[in-house]
Structures are given as structure tokens and as C-alpha cells.
C-alpha positions in Angstrom: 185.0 -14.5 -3.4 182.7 -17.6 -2.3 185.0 -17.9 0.8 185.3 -14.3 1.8 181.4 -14.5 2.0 181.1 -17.4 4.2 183.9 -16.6 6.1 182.0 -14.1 8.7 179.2 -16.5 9.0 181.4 -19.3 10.0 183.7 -17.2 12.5 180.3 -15.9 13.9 179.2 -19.4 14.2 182.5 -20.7 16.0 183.1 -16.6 18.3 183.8 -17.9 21.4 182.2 -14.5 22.5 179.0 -15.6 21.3 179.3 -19.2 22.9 180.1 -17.7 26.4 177.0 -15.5 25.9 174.9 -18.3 25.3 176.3 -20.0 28.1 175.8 -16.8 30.5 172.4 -16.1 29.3 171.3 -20.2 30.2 172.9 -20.1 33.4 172.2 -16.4 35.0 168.9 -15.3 33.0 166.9 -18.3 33.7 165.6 -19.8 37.1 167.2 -23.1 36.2 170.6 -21.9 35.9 170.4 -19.7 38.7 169.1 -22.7 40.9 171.9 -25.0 39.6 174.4 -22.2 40.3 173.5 -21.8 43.7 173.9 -25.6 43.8 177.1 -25.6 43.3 178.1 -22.2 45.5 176.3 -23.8 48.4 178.3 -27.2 47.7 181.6 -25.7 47.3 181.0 -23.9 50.5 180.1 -26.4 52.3 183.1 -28.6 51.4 185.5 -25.7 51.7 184.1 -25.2 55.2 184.6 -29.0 55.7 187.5 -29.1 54.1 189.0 -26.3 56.4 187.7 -27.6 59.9 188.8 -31.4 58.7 192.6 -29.8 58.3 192.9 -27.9 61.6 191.1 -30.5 63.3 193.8 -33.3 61.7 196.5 -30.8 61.9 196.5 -30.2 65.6 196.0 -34.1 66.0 199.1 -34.3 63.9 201.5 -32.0 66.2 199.9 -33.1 69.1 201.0 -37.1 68.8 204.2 -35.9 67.2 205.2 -33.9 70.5 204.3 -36.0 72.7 207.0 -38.5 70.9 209.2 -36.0 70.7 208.9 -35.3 74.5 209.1 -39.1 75.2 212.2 -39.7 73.2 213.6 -36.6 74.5 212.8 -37.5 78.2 214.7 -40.8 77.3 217.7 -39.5 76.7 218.0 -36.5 78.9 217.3 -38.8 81.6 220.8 -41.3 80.0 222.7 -38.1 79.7 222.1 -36.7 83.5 222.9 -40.2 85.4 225.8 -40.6 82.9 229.3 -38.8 83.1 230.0 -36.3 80.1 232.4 -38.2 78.6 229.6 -41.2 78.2 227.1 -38.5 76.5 229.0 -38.6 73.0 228.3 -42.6 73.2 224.8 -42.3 74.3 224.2 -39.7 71.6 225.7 -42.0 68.9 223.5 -44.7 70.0 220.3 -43.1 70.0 221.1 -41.3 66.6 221.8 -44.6 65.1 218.5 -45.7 65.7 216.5 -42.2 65.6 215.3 -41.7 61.9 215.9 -38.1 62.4 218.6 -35.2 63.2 219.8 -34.8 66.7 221.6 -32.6 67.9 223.3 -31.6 71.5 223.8 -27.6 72.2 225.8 -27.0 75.5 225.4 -23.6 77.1 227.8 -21.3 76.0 226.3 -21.7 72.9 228.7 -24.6 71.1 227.6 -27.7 69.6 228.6 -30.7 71.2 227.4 -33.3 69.4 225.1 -33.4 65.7 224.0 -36.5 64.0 223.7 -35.1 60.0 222.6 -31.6 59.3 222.3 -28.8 61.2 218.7 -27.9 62.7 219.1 -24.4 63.8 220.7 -23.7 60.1 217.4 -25.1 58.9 215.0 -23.6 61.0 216.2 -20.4 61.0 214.7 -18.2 63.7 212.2 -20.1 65.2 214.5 -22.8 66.0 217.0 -20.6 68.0 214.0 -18.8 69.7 213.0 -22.6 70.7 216.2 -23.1 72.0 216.9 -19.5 73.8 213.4 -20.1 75.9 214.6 -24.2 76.3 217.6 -22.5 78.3 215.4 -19.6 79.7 212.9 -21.5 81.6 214.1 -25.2 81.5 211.3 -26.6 79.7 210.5 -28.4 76.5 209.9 -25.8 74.0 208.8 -26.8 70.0 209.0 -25.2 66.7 208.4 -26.5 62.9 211.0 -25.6 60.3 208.6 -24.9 57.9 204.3 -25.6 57.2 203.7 -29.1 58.6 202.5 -30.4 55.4 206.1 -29.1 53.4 207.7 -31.5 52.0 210.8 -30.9 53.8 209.4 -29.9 56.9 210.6 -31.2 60.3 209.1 -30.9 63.8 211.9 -29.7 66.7 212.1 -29.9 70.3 214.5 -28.6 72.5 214.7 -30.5 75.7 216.6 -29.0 78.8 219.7 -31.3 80.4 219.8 -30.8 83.9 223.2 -31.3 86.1 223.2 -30.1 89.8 220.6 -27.9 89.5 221.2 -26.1 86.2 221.3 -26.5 82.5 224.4 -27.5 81.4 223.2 -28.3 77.4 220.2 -28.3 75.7 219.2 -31.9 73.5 217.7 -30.8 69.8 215.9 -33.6 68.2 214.1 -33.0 64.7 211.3 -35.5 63.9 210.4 -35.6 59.5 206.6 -34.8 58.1 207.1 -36.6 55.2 205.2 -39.8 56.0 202.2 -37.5 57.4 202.6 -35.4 54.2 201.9 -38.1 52.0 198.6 -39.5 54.0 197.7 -35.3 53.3 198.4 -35.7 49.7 196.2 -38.3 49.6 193.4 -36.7 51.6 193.6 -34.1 49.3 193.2 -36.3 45.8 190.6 -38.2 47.6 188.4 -34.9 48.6 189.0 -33.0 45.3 187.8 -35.8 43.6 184.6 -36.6 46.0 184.1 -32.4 46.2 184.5 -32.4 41.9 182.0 -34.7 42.0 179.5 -34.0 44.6 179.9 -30.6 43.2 178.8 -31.9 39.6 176.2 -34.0 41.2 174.6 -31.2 42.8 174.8 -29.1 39.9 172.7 -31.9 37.6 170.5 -32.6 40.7 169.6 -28.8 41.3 169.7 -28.1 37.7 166.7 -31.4 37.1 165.0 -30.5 40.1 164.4 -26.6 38.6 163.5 -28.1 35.5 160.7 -30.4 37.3 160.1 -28.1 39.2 158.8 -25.6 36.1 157.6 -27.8 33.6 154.1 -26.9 35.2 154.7 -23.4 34.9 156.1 -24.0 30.9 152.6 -25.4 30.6 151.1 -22.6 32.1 153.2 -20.0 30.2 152.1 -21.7 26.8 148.7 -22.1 27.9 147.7 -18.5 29.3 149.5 -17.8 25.4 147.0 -20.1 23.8 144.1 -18.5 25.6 145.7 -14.7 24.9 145.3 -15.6 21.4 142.0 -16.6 21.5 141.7 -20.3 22.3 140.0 -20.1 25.2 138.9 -24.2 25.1 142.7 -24.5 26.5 143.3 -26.0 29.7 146.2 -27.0 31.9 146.6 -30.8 32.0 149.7 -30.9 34.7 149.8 -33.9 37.7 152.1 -32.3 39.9 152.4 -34.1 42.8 153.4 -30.7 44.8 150.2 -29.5 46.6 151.0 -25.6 45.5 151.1 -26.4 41.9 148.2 -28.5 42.3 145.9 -25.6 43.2 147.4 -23.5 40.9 146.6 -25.7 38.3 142.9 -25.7 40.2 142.9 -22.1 39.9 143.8 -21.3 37.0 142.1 -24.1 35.2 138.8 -22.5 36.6 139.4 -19.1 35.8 139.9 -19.8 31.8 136.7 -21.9 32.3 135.2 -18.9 34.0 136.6 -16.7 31.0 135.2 -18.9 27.7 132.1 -18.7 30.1 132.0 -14.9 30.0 133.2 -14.9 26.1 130.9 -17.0 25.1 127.8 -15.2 27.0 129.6 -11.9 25.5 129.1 -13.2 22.4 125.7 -15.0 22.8 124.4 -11.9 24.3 125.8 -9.1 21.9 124.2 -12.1 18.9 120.7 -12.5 20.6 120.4 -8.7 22.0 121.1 -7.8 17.9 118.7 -10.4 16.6 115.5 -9.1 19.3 116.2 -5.5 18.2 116.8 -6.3 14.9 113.2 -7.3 13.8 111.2 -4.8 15.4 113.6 -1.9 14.2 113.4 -3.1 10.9 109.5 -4.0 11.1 109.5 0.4 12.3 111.5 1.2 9.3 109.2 -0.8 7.2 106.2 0.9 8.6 107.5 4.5 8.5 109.1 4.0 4.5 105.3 2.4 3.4 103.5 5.7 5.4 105.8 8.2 3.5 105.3 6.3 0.2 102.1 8.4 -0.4 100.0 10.9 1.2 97.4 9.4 3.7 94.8 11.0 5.6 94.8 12.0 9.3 92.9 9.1 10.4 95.3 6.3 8.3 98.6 8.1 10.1 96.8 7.9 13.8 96.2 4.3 13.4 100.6 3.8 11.6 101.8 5.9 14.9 100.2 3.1 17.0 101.6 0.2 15.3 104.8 2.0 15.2 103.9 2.8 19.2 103.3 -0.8 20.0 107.2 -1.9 18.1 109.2 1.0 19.9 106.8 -0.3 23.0 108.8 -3.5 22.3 112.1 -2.0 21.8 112.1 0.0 24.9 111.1 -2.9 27.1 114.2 -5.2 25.7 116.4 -2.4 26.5 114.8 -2.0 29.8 115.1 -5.8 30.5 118.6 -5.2 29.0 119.5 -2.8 31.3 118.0 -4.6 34.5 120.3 -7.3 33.7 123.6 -5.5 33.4 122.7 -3.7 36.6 122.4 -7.4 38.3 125.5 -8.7 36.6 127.8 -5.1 37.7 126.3 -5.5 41.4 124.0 -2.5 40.8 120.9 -3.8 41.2 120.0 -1.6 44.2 117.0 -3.0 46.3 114.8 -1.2 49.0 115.0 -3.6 52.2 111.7 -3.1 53.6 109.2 -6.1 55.0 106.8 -7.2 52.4 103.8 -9.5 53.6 104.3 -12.3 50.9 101.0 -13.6 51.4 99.2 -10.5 50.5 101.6 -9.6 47.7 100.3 -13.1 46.1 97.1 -12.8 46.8 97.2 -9.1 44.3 99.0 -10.3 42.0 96.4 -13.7 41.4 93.7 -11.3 41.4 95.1 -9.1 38.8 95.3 -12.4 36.5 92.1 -13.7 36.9 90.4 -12.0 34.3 92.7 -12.3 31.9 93.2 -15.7 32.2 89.4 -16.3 32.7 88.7 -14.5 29.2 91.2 -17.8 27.4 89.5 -20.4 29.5 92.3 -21.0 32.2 91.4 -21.6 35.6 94.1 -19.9 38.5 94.1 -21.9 41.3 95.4 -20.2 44.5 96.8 -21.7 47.7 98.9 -19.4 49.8 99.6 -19.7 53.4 98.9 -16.4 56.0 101.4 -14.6 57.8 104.7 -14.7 54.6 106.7 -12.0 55.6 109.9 -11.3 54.0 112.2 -8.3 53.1 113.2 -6.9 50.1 111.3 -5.0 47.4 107.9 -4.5 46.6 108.1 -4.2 42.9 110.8 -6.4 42.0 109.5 -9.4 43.7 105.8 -8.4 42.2 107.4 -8.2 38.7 109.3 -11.9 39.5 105.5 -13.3 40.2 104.1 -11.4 37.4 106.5 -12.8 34.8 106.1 -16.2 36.1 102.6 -16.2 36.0 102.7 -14.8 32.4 104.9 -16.9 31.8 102.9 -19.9 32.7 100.2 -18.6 31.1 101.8 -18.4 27.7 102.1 -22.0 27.6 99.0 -23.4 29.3 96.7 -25.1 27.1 93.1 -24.0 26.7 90.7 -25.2 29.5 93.7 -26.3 31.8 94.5 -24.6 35.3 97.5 -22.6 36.3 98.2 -23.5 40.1 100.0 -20.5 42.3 101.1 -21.8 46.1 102.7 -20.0 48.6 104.1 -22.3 51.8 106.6 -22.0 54.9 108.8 -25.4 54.6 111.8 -25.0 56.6 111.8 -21.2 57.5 111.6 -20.6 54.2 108.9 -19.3 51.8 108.6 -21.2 49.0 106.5 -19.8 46.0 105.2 -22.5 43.4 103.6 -21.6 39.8 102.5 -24.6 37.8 100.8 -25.0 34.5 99.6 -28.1 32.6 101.4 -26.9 29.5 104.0 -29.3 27.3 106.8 -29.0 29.4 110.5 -28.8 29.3 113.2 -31.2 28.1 115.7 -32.1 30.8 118.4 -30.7 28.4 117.0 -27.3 28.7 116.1 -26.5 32.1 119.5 -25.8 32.8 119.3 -23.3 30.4 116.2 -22.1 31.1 117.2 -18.8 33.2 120.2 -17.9 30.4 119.5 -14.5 28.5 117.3 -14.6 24.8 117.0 -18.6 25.7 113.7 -20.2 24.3 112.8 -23.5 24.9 110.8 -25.4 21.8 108.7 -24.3 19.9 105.9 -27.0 21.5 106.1 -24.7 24.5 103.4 -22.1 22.0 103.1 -18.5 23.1 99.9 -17.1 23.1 101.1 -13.3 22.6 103.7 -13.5 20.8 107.6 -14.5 21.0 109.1 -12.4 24.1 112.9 -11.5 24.0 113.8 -14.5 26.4 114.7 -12.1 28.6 111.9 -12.7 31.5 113.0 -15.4 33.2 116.5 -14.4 33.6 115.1 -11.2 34.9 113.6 -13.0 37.9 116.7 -14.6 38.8 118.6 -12.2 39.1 115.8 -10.6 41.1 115.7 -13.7 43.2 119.6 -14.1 43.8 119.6 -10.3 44.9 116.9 -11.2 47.5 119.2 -14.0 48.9 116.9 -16.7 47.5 116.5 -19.4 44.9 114.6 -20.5 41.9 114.8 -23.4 39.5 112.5 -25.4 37.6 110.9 -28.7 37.7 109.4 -30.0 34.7 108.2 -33.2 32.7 108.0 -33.4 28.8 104.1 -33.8 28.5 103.1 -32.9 32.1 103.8 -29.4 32.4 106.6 -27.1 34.3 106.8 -26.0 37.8 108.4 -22.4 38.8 109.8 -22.6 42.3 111.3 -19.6 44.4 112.7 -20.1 47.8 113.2 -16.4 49.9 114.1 -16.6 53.9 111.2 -15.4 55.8 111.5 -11.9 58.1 108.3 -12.5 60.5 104.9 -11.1 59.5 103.3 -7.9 60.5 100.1 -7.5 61.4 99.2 -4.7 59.9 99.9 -5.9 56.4 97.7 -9.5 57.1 94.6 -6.6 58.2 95.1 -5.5 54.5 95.1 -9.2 53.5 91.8 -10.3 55.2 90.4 -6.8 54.0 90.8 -8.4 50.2 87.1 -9.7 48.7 88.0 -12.4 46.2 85.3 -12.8 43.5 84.0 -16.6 44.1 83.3 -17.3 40.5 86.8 -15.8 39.2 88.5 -18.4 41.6 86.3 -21.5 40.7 
């Protein structure tokens, strides 16, 4: 019962079906064993194509030497036979077969033989002998034929050579010259190229075979990486040192595109995290308002003054998902902007004064130093709110009694905007992080007002990249941070620099 069992599982393990379907499935289903097949298709062609020119080529050398023989033996003793009497021919045929390693023969012309050395040719060749001989008498010329394929073993090579006496052909002399030396050189020909082709052909078969292999080890790596990072390992990364220059930017490529991707994922998830956290405490300090309000009845006075606490969060609220929003606009490539000119310069100058009061009122002085004539295009309001949350920004994290400096220059046909303070500053570490969503710097950069959602500064970059500028940071732990935005100038318009000369500037809000 044990054996009847197994038996199946052994025959199924030794079907030759199953073997030749592995075999079939590694050769024609994968790129390596297609590659190696055509290999050997193209090298078998080759030397059958080789093979075929080499044996006409030799083949034709072959008859050609052996008639010319034939014709100079022939032309021998024709030439005995005319200057000789006909009872000397029998003698001069004896002779010359003695010698002559193959048949020879004499056919007069009514048709009898006159004289054969051992066997008879026109027995042996059959038709194409006799037709030799009928167009030999004909047109009293050499004519040839074989008895059978030059390379037969028994084959032999005939002439029939006209003999001349006064002027017509009294006989015709049939000599028959043996392959079998030239056969054997053919056999030999033969081993030698079946055993070069057998072995170029398995030569090119491992060669085209390794060289697919080689050739997609960098794409095995790829398969097995784009598998790691379709499950979810997206720190995986092609290590390949191809020396082909295709594979090498593939590698480039691809390499840069899973970079780009944990990139995204990880902002995905940094973003989804930090947008949850912002709108987590405010909705649950609204909730927390609203359940204490309904615990018992208040007058109308102590509900006016819940509402606007509870105005003030949802305030809040609605200005992360505004900010959110802005953002997502920027990162789809829908942040839509009205190109119009904008004197910079005067656009600086409104914004300043709208600070100065407020920052007078907490003891910090705004210092102002913008050039005339900063025209640019873009929009009004965005590049208003980019200044706005820069200056707030700065003033969140001056110190008491310090001075916020706001510049505004031309260097290089270029306006570049500059917003100071002499606040803590930022660690080297961070500033490249500075303009990411919900990032905060430490907590010895103090907010006045408040935490904000960390959403302000990357706000005004994506402001500033949609304008076609720049902005980036300069900062010193202990002396303070420097905003800097670079926008290409547009010309100025005089117009707009009436309006700016037009502005009064308090004197003692600018001390």
C-alpha cells in the first residue's frame, strides 16, 4: 500500500513530459532562453550558409582540375593513336592503361568496343555516359559526365575524347578518372566542420545565454526592488554598477523616483499627522467650551462673551484650513495668479506702515530701507500676504526693545526683499526645514501670540516659487534670522511711484 502511494509522486517526479516542459518554459518563456536560442539559429545559419558556399566553391575547384587532367591525358593519347596505324592502337592502349589508375576504354564509330582496360564505363554510367559519348561523336569535342555525385564513394569522372583520322571520327577514347582520394579529404572536411560548427554552436549558445543573464541581472535588481517598494519599503534603492551607459541611467532614474516617492510618503504622512494634531486642539478646546456652556443655564451676557471665545477657536480653525487649502492649490499647480505690475517699493512702504503701531505698542522699532522705482508683476495680495507673514513672523520672535529691519534693493536685475530681527535665531540644522508644512523651530525662537500652525512660512514659498522667485533664510544661533526673497523686476510705472511720494510717513513711528 506504502508503494502504491509513492509510486505517482515518483513517476511525476521522473515524466519526461514534465522535464521537457521545464526545459521549454526556460528556453522559450524567458529572455535568456530566447537570446541563447537565437544564438544558436543565427550560428547554425551561418555555418550552413558557409558550409554550402565552401562545398560548391571546393566542388567546382574539384571537377575543374580533374578535367583539365582528363583532357591532358586524353589529348596524349589521341594524339599516339592519330600518328599511329590501327593495328599499333591496341598496344598504345595497353600501355597507357597499364599505367592509368583508372578505366579506359576505346569506342569506334559504329558503336563497338575496341579496346576496354577492366569494367565497362558506359554500363556504369548509365545515361549520362552514352549522352557524353553521342555529343563526343556529334560535335568532335571533349564532352564529360560523372557516374554518380562527385563525393560517392564509387563515383568516377568520364571524358570522351574524339579520335580524328582524315578528317573524321573514326573512334571515340573513354577514360574514367576515381573520386575516391578527393572523397576522403571531403570526409574529413566534414568531421572537422561538424565538430568546429558543434562547438561554435555550443559556444555561442553559453556566450549568448551569459551575456542575457549579465545583461538582466540589473533589471532582477530592479524587479525585486520596485517589489520591495510595492510593499512598502520605500528606503529601498537600486545598488547596480553597470558599466552600460542605458542601465546606468535607468538606475539614475529610477533610483530618484523611489527617493522622490518616500519624499511624498513621508510628507503624506507628516502632513495628514501635523494637519490632525493643529485641528485637533482647537476642535477639542470648542467642544470643551460648548459641553461647559450647556452644563447649566447662563445668562445672555455669560453666552455673548462663550460665542466669542468659541468665535476666536473656529477663527483659528478656518484659517488652517485656509492655509491648508492655499497649499494644496500650490502643490496641484492651481495656484492661479493675476499677472499685473505691482510697484514693489510702494507695496513695502504700506505694508511697514501698517506695522508700526503694533510693533511700537511692544517696544520694537521697524527700520525701513527700500529703494524707488521696484516694479514687478504678479499679485497684489499674495505678495502683500508673503511680506505680512514675514514681518509677523519676525515680530513674533524679536525681543523687547530690539529693531526689526525691512530693505528693499535692485542687485542684479533683481528685487531683493530683506526682513531681519534681532531675535535668537535658527540652528543650521533647521533652516532647511524652515519652509516645510507644521515645522517649528525651538522653542527659544518664543511667540508672542501664540503657537501658529507652522503653516506661514511655507505659504510664502509657494507664493514666491509661483512668482518665479526665491526665498531662503540666513540665520545665526544668538544673532537673529534674515528672510530674503528674490522676484525679477518688470520696470516701474510712474504712476504708481506718484502714489508712493504721495505716502506721509509719521516721523516718530519710524524713529
Amino acid at each position: 500500500m506504502l508503494f502504491v502511494l509513492c509510486k505517482p509522486e515518483s513517476a511525476l517526479t521522473l515524466n519526461p513530459f514534465s522535464i521537457l516542459n521545464s526545459i521549454r518554459s526556460n528556453l522559450f518563456r524567458t529572455f535568456r532562453g530566447r537570446l541563447a536560442m537565437l544564438y544558436i539559429g543565427l550560428e547554425l545559419s551561418i555555418l550552413l550558409f558557409a558550409a554550402a558556399v565552401l562545398y560548391t566553391a571546393l566542388s567546382n575547384r574539384v571537377y575543374y582540375e580533374v578535367d583539365e587532367q582528363l583532357i591532358s591525358q586524353s589529348r596524349s593519347l589521341a594524339n599516339e593513336l592519330e600518328s599511329s596505324p590501327f593495328y599499333f592502337w591496341s598496344g598504345h592502349l595497353s600501355s597507357f592503361a597499364n599505367h592509368y589508375p583508372g578505366a579506359v576504354q576505346l569506342i569506334g564509330a559504329n558503336g563497338l568496343i575496341l579496346f576496354r582496360s577492366d569494367r565497362s564505363l558506359i554500363d556504369k554510367g548509365g545515361n549520362d555516359v552514352s549522352r557524353a559519348l553521342g555529343q563526343s561523336f556529334r560535335s568532335g569535342t571533349p564532352s564529360f559526365a560523372s557516374t554518380e555525385s562527385l563525393l560517392n564513394k564509387n563515383n568516377v569522372r568520364v571524358i570522351a575524347f574524339p579520335i580524328h583520322r582524315a578528317d573524321r571520327i573514326v573512334a571515340t577514347l573513354i577514360l574514367g578518372h576515381g573520386t575516391g582520394d578527393i572523397r576522403s579529404v571531403f570526409n574529413l572536411l566534414y568531421l572537422l566542420g561538424g565538430i568546429l560548427g558543434v562547438i561554435s554552436i555550443a559556444i555561442s549558445a553559453v556566450a549568448g545565454y551569459y551575456m542575457a543573464k549579465r545583461a538582466l541581472e540589473p533589471i532582477q535588481e530592479i524587479t525585486s526592488t520596485a517589489r520591495g517598494v510595492a510593499a512598502g519599503d520605500l528606503s529601498r534603492r537600486l545598488k547596480s554598477e553597470s558599466q552600460d551607459k542605458e542601465i546606468r541611467v535607468l538606475v539614475r532614474v529610477l533610483n530618484k523616483m523611489f527617493a522622490d516617492l518616500e519624499a511624498s510618503f513621508q510628507a503624506q504622512k507628516r502632513f495628514t499627522a501635523d494637519a490632525s494634531h493643529e485641528l485637533r486642539l482647537p476642535l477639542t478646546i470648542l467642544k470643551g467650551e460648548i459641553e461647559v456652556a450647556l452644563r447649566h443655564p447662563r445668562s445672555e451676557e455669560e453666552y455673548h462673551q462663550i460665542l466669542q471665545q468659541q468665535l476666536g477657536t473656529i477663527d483659528r480653525i478656518q484659517q488652517i484650513v485656509n492655509d491648508l487649502l492655499t497649499l494644496a492649490r500650490a502643490d496641484a499647480g492651481q495656484l492661479e495668479l493675476v499677472q499685473s505690475p505691482i510697484d514693489l517699493s510702494l507695496l513695502l512702504q504700506e505694508v511697514g506702515q501698517q506695522h508700526l503701531i503694533l510693533f511700537d505698542s511692544h517696544n520694537v522699532a521697524l527700520n525701513m530701507d527700500i529703494e524707488d522705482d521696484m516694479e514687478i508683476m504678479g499679485e497684489t495680495s499674495q505678495i502683500e500676504r508673503t511680506v505680512m507673514n514675514l514681518l509677523s513672523n519676525a515680530f513674533k520672535h524679536a525681543p523687547e526693545h530690539s529693531s526689526i529691519q525691512l530693505s528693499g534693493k535692485v542687485i542684479d536685475g533683481s528685487a531683493i526683499i530683506t526682513i531681519s530681527d534681532e531675535g535668537a535665531g535658527i540652528a543650521e540644522d533647521q533652516q532647511e526645514h524652515l519652509f516645510d508644512r507644521f515645522f517649528r523651530a525651538d522653542d527659544a525662537r518664543c511667540r508672542k501670540e501664540g503657537e501658529g500652525a507652522g503653516l506661514g512660512l511655507a505659504i510664502c514659498k509657494r507664493i514666491v516659487d509661483a512668482h518665479g522667485g526665491d526665498i531662503w533664510v540666513q540665520s545665526t544661533l544668538g544673532e537673529g534670522a534674515s528672510f530674503l526673497i528674490r522676484l525679477p523686476l518688470a520696470g516701474a510705472d510712474p504712476v504708481l511711484k506718484k502714489r508712493l511720494d504721495n505716502i506721509l510717513i509719521d516721523p516718530e513711528l519710524t524713529d
